[in-house]
Structures are given as C-alpha cells and as structure tokens.
C-alpha positions as CSV (number, residue, x, y, z in Angstrom):
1,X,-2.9,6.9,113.5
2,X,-5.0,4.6,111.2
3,X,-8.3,4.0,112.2
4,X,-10.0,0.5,112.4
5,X,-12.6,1.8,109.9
6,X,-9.5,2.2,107.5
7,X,-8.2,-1.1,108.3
8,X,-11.6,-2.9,108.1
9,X,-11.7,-1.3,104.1
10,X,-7.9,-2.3,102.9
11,X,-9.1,-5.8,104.0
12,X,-12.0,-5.8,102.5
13,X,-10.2,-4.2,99.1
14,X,-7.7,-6.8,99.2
15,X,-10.2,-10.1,99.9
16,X,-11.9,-9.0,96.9
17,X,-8.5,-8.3,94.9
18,X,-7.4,-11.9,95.8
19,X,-10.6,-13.2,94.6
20,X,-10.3,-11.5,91.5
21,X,-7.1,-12.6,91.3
22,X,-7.8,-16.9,91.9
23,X,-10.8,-16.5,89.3
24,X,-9.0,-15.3,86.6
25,X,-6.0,-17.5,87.6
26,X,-8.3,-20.4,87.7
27,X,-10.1,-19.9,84.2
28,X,-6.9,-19.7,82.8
29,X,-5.8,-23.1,83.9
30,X,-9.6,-24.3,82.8
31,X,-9.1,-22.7,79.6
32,X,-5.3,-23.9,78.5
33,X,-6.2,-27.4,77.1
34,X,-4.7,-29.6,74.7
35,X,-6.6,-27.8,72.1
36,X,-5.7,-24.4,73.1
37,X,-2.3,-25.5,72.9
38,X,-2.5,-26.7,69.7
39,X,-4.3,-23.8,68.1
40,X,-2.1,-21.5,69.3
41,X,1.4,-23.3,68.0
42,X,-0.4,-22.9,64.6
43,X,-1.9,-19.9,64.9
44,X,2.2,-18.8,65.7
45,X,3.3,-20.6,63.2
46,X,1.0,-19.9,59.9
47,X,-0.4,-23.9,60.0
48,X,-3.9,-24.1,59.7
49,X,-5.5,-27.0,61.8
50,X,-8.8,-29.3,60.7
51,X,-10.2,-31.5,62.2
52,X,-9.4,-30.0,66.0
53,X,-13.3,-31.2,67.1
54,X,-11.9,-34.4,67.3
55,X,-10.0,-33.6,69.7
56,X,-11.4,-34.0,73.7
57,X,-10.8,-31.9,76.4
58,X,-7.3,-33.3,77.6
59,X,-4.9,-31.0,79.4
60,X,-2.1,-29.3,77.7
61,X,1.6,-31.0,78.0
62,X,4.8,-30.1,78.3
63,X,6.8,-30.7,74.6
64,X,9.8,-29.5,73.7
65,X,11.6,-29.4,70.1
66,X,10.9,-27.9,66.8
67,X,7.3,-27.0,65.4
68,X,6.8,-30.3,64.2
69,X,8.4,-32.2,67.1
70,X,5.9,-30.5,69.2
71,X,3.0,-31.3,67.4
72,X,3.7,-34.6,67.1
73,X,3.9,-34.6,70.9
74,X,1.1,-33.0,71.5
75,X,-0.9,-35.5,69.4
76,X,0.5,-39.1,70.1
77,X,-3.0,-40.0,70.9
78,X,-3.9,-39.0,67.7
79,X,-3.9,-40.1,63.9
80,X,-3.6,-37.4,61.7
81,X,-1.0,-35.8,58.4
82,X,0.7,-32.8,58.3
83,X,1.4,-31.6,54.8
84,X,3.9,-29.0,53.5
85,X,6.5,-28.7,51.4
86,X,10.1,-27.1,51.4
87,X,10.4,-27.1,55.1
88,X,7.0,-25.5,56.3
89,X,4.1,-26.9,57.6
90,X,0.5,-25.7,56.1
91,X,-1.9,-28.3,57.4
92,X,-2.3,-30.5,60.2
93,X,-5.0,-32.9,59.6
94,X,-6.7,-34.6,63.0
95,X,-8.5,-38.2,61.7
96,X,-9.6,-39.7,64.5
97,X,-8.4,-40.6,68.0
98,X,-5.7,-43.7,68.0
99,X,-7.6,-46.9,69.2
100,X,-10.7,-46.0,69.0
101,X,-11.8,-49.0,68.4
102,X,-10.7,-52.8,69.5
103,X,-7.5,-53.8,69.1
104,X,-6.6,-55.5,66.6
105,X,-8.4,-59.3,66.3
106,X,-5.3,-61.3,66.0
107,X,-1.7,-61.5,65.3
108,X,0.0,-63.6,62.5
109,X,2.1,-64.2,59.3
110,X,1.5,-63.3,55.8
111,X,2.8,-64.4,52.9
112,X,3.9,-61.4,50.3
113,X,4.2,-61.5,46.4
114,X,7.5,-59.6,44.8
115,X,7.0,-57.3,42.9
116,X,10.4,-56.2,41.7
117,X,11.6,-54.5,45.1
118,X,8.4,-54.3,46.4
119,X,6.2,-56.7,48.7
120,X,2.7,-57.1,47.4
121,X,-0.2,-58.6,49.7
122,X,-4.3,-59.7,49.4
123,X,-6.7,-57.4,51.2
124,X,-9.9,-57.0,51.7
125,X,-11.5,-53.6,52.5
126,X,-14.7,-52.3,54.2
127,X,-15.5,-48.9,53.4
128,X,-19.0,-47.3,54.3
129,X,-21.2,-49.4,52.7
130,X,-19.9,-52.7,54.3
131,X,-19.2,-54.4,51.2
132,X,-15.6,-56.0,51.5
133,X,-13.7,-55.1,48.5
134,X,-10.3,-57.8,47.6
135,X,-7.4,-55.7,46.6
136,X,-3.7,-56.4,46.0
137,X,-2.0,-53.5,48.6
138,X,2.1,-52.9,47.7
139,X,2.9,-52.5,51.7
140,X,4.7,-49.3,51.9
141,X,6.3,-47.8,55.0
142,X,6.8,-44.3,53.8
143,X,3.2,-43.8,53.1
144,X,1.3,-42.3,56.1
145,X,-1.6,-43.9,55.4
146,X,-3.6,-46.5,53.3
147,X,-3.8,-44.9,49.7
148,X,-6.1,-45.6,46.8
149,X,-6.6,-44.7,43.3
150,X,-10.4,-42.2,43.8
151,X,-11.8,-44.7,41.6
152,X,-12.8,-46.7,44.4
153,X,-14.4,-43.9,46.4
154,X,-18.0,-45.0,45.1
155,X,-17.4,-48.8,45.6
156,X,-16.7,-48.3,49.0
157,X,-19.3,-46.4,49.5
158,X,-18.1,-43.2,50.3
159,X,-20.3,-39.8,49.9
160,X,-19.1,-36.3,49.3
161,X,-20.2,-35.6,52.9
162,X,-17.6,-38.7,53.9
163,X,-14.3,-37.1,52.7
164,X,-12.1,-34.1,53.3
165,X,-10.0,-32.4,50.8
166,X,-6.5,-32.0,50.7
167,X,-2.7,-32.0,49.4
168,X,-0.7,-34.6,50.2
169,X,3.4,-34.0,49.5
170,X,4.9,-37.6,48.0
171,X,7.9,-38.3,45.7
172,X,6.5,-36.7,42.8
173,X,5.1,-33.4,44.5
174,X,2.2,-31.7,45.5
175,X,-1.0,-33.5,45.0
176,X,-4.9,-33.3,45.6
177,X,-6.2,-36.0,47.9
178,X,-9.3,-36.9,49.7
179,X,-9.1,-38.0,52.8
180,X,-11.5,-40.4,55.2
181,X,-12.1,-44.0,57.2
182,X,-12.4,-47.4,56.4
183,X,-14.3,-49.5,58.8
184,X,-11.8,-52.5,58.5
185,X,-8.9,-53.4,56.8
186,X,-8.0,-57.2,56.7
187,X,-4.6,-58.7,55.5
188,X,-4.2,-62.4,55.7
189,X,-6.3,-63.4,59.1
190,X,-5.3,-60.1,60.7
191,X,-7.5,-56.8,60.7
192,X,-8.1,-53.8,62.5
193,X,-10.9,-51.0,62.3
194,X,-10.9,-47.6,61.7
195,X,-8.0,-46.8,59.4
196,X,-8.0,-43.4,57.6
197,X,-7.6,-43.7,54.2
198,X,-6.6,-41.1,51.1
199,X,-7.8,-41.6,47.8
200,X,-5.4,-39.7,45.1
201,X,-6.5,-39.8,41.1
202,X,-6.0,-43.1,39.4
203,X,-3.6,-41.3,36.7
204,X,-1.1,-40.4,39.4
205,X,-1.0,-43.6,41.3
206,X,-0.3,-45.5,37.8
207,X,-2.6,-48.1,39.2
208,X,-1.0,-48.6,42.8
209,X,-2.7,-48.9,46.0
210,X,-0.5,-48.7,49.1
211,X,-0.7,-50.5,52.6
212,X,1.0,-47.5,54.5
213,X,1.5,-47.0,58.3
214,X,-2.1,-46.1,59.4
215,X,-2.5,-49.5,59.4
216,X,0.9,-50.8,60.1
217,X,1.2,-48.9,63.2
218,X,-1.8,-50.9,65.2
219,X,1.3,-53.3,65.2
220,X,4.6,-54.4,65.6
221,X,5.3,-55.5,62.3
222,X,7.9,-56.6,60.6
223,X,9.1,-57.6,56.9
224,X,11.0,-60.7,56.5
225,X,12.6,-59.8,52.8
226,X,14.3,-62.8,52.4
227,X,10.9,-65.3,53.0
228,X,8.9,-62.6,51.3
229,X,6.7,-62.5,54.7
230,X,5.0,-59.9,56.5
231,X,4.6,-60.1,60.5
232,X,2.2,-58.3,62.4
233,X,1.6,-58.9,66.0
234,X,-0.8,-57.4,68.4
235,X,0.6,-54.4,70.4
C-alpha cells in the first residue's frame, strides 16, 4: 500500500519536473530567432555572416530549398550580397533593412543614352558628406548593387570607419570591394534613400560606374530598348 506521504512527494517531484520542463521549453522558443537561424545555416554550412547586428529580433521562419534558397528567405526583409565562387557560399553580407527609409519620392520616365548595347543615364549622388555628385550610371541588371570606381570614396565623403571590406565575384573573377550607403540616389526626377553601394578600383572598372539592382529594386522598373527609356514606378 502506498502511503499518502509517498503520494504527496511523486507530485511534488513531478510539479517541479514539469516546470523544469516548460522553462527550458520556453527559452528555447525565446531563443530560436531569425538570427539564431541564420547563424546556425552558416555555421553548418562554412559561410561566415557580417553584418547580423542589423538584424532585429524577428522570429525564425519556415524556408525550404538549397543553402542559398534559404537564406534568401530568411532575409527578404533585408539588402545584403552573398559572395562565393565555384558553387559555395563564403560571405553573406547584411546592409541594412529594406525600406528603411521613405519610399521612393515619385515615379516616372527617363530618357537613356546608347552606349553600344548598353543604356546610359544622368545621376546625381549623395554620399556622406551631402554634396550631390552628377554621374553618368550604365544601368545594369546583373549587378547587385550601385558600383563605383574607389576614386570616388573621398568625394562622397566616405571615411575608413564608413566602409566594409570585401570580395565581390563578377565576370572577370574575384575582386576586392568596399562596401557602404549612399544617402540618395536620383535618376531623372526619381530617387530613393539608402542604397548600398560598392566601390571596386578604378583600373578594374575601366572607367564604368553601374546602376545595379539595389536601386532598381525600390521599383518596378522597366527598360523600353527600342525608345532608349527607362521606367521606374513606385512599388
């Protein structure tokens, strides 16, 4: 016969077990964040992650696919690079948080300048120091973001302190960028704030700078080849 002294203790043993139990449950779920989540896909898969402070305290997701299907998943809210080469991701760069900042001012068309194949348009550029710089940008889809030669790092007013190094894979192979954030970017009457930016030497850009999708994608946008215009609308 078990006495109720007996009975009173397994209780008592098996409140406190199930308390252990919900703590420990519950910090887990506290502790599994988008971060977390992020960390450990790269900490699996070799990838080293900067930049990860910028990211808040979301909850993780749900993302299926391969390694880079899931990170681009996991950070849709993001802008950010991933560089490798020959299949395998080594970096994951976090810029900044997408929209951060207003929308973009306006919508409307611009007229582009051929140059051969290429579509060439009039910018001006706020870096730092708040001084808008004109430049001629070649708009280029297959560039992740805006690129320019590192000549201009000092006329935008850019410090040491202001960029991040890096390697950036393009068409010729592997090479050293730096990486940071313009305040504004205008083309035509339309602009938009906030757009990262990598500066690669002036001897391997051969004197291009590049209007890639960092700024393109605060739009819909599209490229009317035959008018030699360029449409951006408000998303």
């Amino acid at each position: 016969m078990i006495s109720s002294h007996s009975t009173r203790k397994a209780c008592i043993f098996k409140a406190i077990f199930v308390g252990i139990a919900l703590t420990l449950q519950g910090s887990q779920v506290q502790a599994e964040t988008l971060r977390s989540q992020l960390e450990t896909l790269a900490q699996e898969n070799g990838i080293r992650i900067e930049g990860s402070d910028r990211l808040g305290n979301e909850p993780s997701r749900q993302v299926e696919g391969d390694v880079v299907q899931r990170i681009k998943s996991l950070l849709s809210d993001y802008n950010f690079m991933i560089v490798g080469q020959t299949g395998k991701i080594e970096r994951v760069t976090i810029t900044s948080l997408k929209n951060v900042s207003s929308r973009p001012k306006s919508s409307g068309t611009v007229k582009t300048q051929r140059l051969g194949a290429h579509h060439q348009v009039k910018a001006t550029l706020n870096g730092p120091n708040n001084i808008g710089i004109a430049v001629s940008l070649l708009v280029d889809t297959g560039a992740t973001t805006l690129v320019l030669p590192e000549s201009m790092i000092q006329r935008l007013g850019f410090t040491r302190e202001g960029l991040q190094d890096g390697i950036s894979q393009t068409a010729a192979g592997s090479v050293p960028v730096k990486t940071g954030m313009l305040k504004s970017v205008r083309v035509g009457d339309v602009s938009a704030e906030n757009i990262p930016v990598s500066f690669i030497s002036d001897q391997k850009l051969n004197g291009a700078r590049l209007l890639g999708m960092s700024f393109l994608n605060r739009f819909r946008f599209s490229l009317d080849d035959e008018n030699s215009e360029l449409l951006l609308l408000s998303k």
